[in-house]
C-alpha positions as CSV (number, residue, x, y, z in Angstrom):
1,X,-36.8,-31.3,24.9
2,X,-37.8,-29.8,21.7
3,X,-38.3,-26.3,23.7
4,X,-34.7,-27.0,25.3
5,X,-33.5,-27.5,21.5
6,X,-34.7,-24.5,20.2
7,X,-33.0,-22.2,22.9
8,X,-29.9,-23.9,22.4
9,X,-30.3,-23.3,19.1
10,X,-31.0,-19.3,19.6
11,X,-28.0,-19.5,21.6
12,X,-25.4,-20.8,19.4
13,X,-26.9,-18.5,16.5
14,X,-26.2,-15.5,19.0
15,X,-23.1,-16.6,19.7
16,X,-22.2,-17.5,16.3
17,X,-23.0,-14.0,15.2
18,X,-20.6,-12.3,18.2
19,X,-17.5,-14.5,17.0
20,X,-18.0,-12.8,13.6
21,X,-18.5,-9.8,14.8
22,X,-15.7,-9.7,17.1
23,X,-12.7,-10.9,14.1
24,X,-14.0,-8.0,12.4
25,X,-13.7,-5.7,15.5
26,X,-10.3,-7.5,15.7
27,X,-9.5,-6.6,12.5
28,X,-10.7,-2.7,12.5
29,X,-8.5,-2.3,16.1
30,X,-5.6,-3.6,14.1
31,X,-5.7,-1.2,11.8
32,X,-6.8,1.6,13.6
33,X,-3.4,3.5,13.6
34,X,-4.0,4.4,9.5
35,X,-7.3,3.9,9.1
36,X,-9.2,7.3,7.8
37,X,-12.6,8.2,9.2
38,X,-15.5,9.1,7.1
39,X,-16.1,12.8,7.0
40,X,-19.2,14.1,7.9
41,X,-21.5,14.3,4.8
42,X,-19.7,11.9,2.6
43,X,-20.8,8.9,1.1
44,X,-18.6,6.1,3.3
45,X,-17.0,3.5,1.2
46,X,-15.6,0.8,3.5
47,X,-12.4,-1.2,2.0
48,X,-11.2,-4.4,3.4
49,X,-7.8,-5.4,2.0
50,X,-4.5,-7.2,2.7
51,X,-1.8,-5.4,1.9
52,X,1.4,-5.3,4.7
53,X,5.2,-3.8,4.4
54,X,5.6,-1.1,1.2
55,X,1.6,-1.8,0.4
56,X,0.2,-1.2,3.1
57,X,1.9,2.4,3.2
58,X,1.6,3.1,-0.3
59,X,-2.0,2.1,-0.5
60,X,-2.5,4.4,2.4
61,X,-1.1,7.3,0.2
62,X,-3.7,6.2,-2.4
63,X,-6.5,6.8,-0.1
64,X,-5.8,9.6,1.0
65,X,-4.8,11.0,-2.1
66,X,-8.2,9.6,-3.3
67,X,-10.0,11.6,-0.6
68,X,-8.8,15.0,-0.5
69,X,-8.9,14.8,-4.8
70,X,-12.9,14.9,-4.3
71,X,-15.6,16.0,-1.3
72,X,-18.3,13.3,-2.4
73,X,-16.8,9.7,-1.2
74,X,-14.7,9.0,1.6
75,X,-12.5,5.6,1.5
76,X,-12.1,4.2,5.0
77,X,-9.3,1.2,4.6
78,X,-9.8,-2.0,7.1
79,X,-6.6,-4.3,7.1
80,X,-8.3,-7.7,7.2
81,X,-5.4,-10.6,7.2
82,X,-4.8,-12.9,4.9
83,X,-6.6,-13.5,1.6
84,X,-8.5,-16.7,3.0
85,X,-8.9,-14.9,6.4
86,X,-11.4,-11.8,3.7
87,X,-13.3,-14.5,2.0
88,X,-14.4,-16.0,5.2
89,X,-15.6,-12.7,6.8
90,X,-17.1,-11.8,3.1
91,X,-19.1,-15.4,3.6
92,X,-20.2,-14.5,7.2
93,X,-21.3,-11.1,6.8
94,X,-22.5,-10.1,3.8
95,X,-25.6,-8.5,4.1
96,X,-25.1,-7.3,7.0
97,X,-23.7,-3.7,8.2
98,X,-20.5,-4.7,8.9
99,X,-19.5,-5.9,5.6
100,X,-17.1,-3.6,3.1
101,X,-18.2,-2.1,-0.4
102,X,-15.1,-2.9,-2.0
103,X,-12.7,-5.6,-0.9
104,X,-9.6,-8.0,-2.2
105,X,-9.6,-11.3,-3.3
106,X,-6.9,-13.2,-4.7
107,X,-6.9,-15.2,-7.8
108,X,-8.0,-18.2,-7.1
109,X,-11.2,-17.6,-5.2
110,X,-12.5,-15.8,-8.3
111,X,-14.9,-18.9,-8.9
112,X,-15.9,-18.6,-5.4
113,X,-17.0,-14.9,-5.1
114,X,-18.6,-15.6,-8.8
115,X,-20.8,-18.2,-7.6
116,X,-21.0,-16.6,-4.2
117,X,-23.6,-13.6,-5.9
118,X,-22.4,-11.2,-3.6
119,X,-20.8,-9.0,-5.4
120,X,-21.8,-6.7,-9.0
121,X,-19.4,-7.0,-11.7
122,X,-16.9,-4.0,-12.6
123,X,-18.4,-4.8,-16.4
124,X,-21.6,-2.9,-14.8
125,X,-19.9,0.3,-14.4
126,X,-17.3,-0.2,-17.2
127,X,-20.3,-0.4,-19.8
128,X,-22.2,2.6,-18.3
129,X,-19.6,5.6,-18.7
130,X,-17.9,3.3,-22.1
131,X,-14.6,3.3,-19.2
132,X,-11.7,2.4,-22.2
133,X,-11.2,-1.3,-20.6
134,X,-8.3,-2.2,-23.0
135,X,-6.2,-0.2,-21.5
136,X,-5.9,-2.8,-18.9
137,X,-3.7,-5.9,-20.0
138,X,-5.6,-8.5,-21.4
139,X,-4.1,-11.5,-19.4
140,X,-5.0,-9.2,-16.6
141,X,-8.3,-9.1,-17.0
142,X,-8.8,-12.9,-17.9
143,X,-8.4,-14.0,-14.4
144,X,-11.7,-12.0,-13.5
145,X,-13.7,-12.4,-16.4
146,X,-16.4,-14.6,-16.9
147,X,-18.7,-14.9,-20.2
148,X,-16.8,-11.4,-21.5
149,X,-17.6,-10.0,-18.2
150,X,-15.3,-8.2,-16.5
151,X,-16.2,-9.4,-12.7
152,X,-13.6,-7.5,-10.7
153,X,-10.8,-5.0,-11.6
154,X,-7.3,-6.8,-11.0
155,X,-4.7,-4.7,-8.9
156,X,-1.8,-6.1,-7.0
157,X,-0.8,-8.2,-9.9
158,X,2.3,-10.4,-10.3
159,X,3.6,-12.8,-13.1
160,X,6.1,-15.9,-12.2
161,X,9.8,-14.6,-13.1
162,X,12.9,-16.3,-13.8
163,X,15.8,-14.8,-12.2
164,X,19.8,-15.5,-12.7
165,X,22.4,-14.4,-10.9
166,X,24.1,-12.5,-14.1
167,X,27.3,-11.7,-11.6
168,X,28.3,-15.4,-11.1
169,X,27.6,-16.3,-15.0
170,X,30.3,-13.5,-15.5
171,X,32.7,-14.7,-13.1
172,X,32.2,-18.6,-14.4
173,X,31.7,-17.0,-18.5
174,X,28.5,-18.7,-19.2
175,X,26.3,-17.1,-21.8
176,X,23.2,-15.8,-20.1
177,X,19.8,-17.7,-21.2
178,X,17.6,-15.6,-23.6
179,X,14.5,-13.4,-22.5
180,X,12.2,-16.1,-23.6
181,X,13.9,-18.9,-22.8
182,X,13.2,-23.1,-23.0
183,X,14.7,-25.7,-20.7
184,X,16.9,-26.7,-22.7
185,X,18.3,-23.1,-22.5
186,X,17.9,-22.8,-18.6
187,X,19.2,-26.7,-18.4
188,X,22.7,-25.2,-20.1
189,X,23.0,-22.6,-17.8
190,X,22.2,-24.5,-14.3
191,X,24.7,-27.5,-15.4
192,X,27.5,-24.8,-16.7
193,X,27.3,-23.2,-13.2
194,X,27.4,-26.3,-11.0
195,X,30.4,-27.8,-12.8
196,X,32.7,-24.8,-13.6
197,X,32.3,-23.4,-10.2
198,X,33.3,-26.8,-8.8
199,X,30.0,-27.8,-7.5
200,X,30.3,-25.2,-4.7
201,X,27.0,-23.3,-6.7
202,X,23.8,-24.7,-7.5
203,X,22.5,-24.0,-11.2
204,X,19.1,-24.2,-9.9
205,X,16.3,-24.6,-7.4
206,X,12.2,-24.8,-8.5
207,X,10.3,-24.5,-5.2
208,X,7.4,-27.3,-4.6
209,X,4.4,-25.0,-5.2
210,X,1.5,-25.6,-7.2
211,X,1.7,-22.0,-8.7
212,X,4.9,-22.9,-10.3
213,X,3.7,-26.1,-12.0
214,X,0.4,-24.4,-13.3
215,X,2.7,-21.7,-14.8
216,X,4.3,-24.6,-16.9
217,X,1.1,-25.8,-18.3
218,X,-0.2,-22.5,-18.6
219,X,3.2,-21.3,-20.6
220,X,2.7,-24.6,-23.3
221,X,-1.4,-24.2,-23.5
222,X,-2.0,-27.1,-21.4
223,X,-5.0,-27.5,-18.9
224,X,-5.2,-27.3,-15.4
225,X,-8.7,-28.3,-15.7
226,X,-11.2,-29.5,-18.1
227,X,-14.2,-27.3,-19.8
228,X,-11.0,-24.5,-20.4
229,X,-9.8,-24.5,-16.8
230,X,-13.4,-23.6,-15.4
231,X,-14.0,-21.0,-17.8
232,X,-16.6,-22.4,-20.4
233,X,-18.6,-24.3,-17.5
234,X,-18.0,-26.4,-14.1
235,X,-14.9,-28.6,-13.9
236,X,-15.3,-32.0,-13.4
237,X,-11.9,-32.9,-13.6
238,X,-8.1,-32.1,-13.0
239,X,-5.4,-32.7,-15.6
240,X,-2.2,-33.3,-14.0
241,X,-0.5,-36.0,-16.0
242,X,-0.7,-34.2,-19.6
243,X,2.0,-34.2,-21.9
244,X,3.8,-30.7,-20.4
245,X,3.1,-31.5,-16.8
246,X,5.2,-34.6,-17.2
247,X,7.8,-33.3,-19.5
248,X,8.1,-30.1,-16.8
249,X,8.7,-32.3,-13.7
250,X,10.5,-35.0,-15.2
251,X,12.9,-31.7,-16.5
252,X,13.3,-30.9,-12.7
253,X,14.0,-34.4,-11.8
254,X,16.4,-34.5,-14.3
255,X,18.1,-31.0,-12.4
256,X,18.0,-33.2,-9.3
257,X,19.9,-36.4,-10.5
258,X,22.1,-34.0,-12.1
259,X,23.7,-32.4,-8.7
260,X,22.6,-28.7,-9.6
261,X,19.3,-28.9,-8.0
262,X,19.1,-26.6,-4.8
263,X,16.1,-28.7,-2.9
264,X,13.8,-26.3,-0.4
265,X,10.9,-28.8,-0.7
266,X,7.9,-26.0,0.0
267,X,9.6,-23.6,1.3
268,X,10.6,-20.0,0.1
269,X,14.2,-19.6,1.3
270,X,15.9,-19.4,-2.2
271,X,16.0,-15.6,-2.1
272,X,19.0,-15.8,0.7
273,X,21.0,-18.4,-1.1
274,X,20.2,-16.6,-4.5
275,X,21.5,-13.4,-3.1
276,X,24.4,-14.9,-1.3
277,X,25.5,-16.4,-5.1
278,X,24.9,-20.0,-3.5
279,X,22.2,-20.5,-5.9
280,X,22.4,-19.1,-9.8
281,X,18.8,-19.1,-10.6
282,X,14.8,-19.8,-9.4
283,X,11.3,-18.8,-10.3
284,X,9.4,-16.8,-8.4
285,X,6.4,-14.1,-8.1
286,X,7.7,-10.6,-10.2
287,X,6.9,-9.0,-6.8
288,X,10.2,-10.2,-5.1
289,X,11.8,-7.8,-8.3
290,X,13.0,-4.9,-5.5
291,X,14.2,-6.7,-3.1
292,X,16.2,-8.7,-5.4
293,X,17.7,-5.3,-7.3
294,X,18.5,-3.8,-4.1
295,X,20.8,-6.9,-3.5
296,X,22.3,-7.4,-7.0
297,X,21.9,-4.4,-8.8
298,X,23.1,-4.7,-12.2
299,X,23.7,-8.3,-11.6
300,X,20.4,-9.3,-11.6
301,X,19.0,-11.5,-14.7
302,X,15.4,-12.0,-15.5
303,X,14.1,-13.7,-18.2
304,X,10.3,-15.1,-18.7
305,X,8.8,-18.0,-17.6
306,X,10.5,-20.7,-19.2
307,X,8.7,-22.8,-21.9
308,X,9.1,-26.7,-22.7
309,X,11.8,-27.2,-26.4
310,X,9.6,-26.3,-29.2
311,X,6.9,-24.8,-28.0
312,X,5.9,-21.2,-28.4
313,X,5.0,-19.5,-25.2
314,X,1.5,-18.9,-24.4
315,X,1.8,-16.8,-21.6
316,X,1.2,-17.2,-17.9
317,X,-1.8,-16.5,-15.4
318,X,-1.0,-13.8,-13.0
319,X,-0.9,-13.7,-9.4
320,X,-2.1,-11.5,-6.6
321,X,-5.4,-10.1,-5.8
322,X,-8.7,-8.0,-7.6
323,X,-11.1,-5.2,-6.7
324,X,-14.4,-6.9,-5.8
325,X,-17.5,-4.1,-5.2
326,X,-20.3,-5.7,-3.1
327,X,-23.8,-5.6,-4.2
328,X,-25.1,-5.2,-0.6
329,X,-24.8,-1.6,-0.7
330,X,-26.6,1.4,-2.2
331,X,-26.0,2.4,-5.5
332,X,-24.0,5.3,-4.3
333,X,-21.8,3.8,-2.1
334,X,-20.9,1.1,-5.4
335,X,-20.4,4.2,-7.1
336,X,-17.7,5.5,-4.9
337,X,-16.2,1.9,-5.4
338,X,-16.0,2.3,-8.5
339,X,-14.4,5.9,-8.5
340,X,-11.6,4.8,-6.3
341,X,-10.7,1.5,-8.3
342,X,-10.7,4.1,-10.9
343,X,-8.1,6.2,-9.5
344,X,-6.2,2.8,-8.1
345,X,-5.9,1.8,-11.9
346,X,-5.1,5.1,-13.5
347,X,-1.1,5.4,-15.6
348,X,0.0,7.3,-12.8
349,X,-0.8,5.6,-9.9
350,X,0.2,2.3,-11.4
351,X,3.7,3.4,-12.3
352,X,3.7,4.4,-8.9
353,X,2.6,1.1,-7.4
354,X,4.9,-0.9,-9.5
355,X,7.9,1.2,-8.3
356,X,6.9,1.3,-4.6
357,X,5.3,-2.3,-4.4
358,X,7.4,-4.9,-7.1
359,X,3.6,-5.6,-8.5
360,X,3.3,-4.8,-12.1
361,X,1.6,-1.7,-13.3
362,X,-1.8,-3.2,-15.2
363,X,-2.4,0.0,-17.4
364,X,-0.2,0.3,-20.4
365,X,0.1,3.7,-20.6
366,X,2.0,3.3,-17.0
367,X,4.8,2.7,-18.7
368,X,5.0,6.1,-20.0
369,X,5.3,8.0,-16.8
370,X,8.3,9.2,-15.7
371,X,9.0,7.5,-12.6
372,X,8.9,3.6,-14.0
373,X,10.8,5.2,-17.1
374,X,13.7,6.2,-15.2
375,X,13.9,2.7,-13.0
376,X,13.9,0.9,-16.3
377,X,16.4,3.1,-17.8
378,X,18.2,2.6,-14.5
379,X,18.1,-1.0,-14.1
380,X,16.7,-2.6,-17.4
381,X,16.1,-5.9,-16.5
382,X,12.8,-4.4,-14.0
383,X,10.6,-4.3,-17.2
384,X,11.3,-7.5,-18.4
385,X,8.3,-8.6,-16.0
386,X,6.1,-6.0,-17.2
387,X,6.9,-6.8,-21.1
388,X,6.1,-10.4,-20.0
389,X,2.6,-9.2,-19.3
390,X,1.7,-7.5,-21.9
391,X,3.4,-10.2,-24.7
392,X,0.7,-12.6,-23.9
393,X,-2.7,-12.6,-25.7
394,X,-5.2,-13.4,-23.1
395,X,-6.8,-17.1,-23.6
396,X,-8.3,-19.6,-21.7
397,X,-5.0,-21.3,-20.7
398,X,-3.1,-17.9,-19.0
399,X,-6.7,-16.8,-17.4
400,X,-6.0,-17.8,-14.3
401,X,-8.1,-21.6,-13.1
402,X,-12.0,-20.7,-12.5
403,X,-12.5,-23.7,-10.0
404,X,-13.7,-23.7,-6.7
405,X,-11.6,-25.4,-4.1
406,X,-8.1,-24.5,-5.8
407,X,-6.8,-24.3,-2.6
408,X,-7.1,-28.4,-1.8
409,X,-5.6,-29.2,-5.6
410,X,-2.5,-26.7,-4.6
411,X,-1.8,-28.9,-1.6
412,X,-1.8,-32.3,-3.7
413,X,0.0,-30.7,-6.4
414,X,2.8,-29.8,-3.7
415,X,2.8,-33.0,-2.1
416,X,3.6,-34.9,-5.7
417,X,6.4,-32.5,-6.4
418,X,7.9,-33.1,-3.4
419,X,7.9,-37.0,-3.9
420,X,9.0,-36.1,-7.5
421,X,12.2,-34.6,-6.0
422,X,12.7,-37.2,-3.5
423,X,12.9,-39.5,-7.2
424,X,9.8,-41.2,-6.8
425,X,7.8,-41.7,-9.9
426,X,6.6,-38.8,-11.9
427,X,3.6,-40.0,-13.4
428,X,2.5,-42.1,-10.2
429,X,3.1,-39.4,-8.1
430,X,1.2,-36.9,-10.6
431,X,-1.6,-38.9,-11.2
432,X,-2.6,-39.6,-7.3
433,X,-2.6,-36.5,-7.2
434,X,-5.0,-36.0,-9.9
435,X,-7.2,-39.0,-8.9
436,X,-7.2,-37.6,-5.5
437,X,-8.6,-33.9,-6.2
438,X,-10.9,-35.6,-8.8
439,X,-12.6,-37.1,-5.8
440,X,-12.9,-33.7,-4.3
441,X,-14.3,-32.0,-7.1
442,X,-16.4,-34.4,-7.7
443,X,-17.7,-34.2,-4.2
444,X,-17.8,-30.2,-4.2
445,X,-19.6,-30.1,-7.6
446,X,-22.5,-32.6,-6.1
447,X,-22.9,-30.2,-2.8
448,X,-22.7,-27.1,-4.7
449,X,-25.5,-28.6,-6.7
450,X,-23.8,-28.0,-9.7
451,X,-23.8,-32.2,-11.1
452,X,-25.8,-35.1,-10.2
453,X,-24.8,-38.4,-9.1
């Protein structure tokens, strides 16, 4: 029995090891149309990323900019899936030949690759050449830093957006809300809209997503989560029933007994009623900025986050993805890493990624290269984003939330905002959500060996 046990054993590890290495075959094949093959005598620096539509393709120009600029280091780009679909193969193969030297990760796994210890932190390679790190923005950085340590270089980044349809607040002559606007402020303009247009517009639609509702805590300096939202130590707990967390929903219950409330639960469908002047305003990622200018034009409005009546804005987390280099590799190949983030992060190419992609240019000298120059001279309102970004003074509160197992809390959050619409309760329907993912942390904390019970 024990001899049967042990080759059944063998067996699954074999076959364990042939389902990993297939999904990665799976994902090389998928890519195999753009993907750029080492040259002979380079130093190979494999890149797993996510990109799709406009970056994919420009990020495709990057590396092969990146490779004919130099004869040392030769980029080869794997498209990999989604962001959970990376960390999962980054889990299974690390170590091992098939893993990449330089990948994505999104924001809030940055706890997870932290503890993870596969990867060496940019703050290595930033502190040996004296690379001039403040050129980066600051709130930035904070999602990826750990103990003044920059871990990984953020890239596609994004920043939650207010957007108004400036064309129908013409046609109804409502004064537009200001750049930096409260809810009273975005309140007048939602309940203007519904009523002089005769109820046939909605003022306003918030979609049920957890990103949204950390943006309002993170915009009044609020917690997510306790020890600084994960950034002075381990969580052990959730806040979800503070003071702006409840003034914020109860605000957008208010919106719904009101009329002017455009309802899509969890989904993200308010981009066609937004554009088809059903809907006068929502909240979304800064990356949706292109699209949206391509539809209005100069009727397009974009403000900042929105902040809760006498509070000064603190600034929001950002969104989107960072450069992670694995420490798996040979010194050399972590230095070609490094060159290429580099080059992704130079003024130039920013600008360029902004323009191309909708994702905000992270250097600040980007904004003095010709090409995002001209769009902002063109359309304005497409810097409004950027100048978002770089108002905020990175703190603990618009850092990003250095938790593991975000992705659990983001489900609970959704699931109370959609009872919140539905006019259930707002502090019952907040706080089972927070007693809820309390029990999960708790429960992750003790496996990960981080707390006793």
């Amino acid at each position: 029995m024990k001899k049967l046990s042990q080759l059944f054993k063998r067996y699954w590890q074999l076959f364990s090891a042939a389902a990993v290495i297939l999904v990665i075959g799976l994902g090389v094949f998928g890519y195999s149309k753009s993907q750029v093959h080492a040259a002979s005598g380079r130093t190979r620096v494999v890149f797993w990323h996510e990109m799709k539509g406009p970056g994919q393709k420009k990020l495709v120009t990057f590396i092969n900019e990146f490779n004919k600029s130099q004869s040392k280091y030769e980029v080869v780009p794997q498209f990999q899936g989604g962001y959970n679909d990376v960390i999962q193969k980054i889990m299974n193969t690390h170590g091992t030949d098939a893993s990449p030297a330089i990948f994505q990760s999104m924001d809030i796994s940055t706890s997870q690759m932290y503890h993870s210890g596969f990867t060496v932190p940019m703050q290595k390679f930033i502190d040996k050449e004296n690379y001039d790190i403040s050129k980066i923005a600051s709130v930035a950085r904070g999602v990826a830093t750990r103990n003044n340590t920059l871990l990984a270089m953020p890239f596609n980044t994004s920043q939650t957006t207010l957007y108004y349809n400036a064309g129908l607040l013409k046609k109804y002559k409502i004064t537009p809300p200001p750049v930096n606007p409260t809810y009273s402020d975005i309140t007048r303009v939602s309940k203007q809209l519904y009523d002089r247009s005769n109820h046939k517009v909605k003022g306003i639609s918030v979609e049920a997503y957890s990103w949204l509702f950390e943006q309002f805590l993170s915009n009044a300096n609020e917690e997510f989560a306790n020890k600084n939202d994960g950034h002075s130590g381990i969580s052990t707990k959730v806040n979800f029933t503070g003071p702006t967390a409840i003034k914020s929903m109860t605000w957008v219950q208010d919106r719904v007994k009101y009329g002017d409330f455009m309802n899509f639960g969890s989904h993200k469908n308010e981009m066609a009623a937004f554009l088809s002047n059903k809907l006068g305003i929502y909240m979304q990622t800064s990356a949706d900025m292109s699209v949206l200018a391509k539809g209005l034009g100069k009727n397009l409005g974009v403000t900042y986050y929105p902040r809760p009546d006498g509070v000064k804005a603190n600034g929001i987390s950002v969104g989107g993805a960072s450069l992670w280099i694995s420490n798996d590799k040979s010194e050399a190949v972590q230095q070609g890493a490094w060159e290429f983030t580099k080059f992704l992060i130079n003024p130039k190419n920013q600008a360029r990624w902004e323009k191309a992609t909708g994702y905000l240019a992270i250097n600040k000298d980007s904004a003095n290269e010709p090409i995002l120059k001209q769009s902002y001279e063109k359309l304005p309102m497409l810097k409004v984003p950027s100048d978002q970004l770089k108002s905020a003074k990175a703190n603990y509160t618009n850092s990003g939330i250095f938790v593991d197992g975000v992705v659990a809390a983001r489900s609970l959050v959704q699931n109370a905002m959609q009872q919140i619409y539905a006019g259930k309760d707002v502090y019952k329907s907040l706080k089972a959500a927070e007693d809820s993912y309390n029990k999960v942390l708790e429960s992750n904390n003790l496996a990960n060996g981080w707390t006793k019970k």
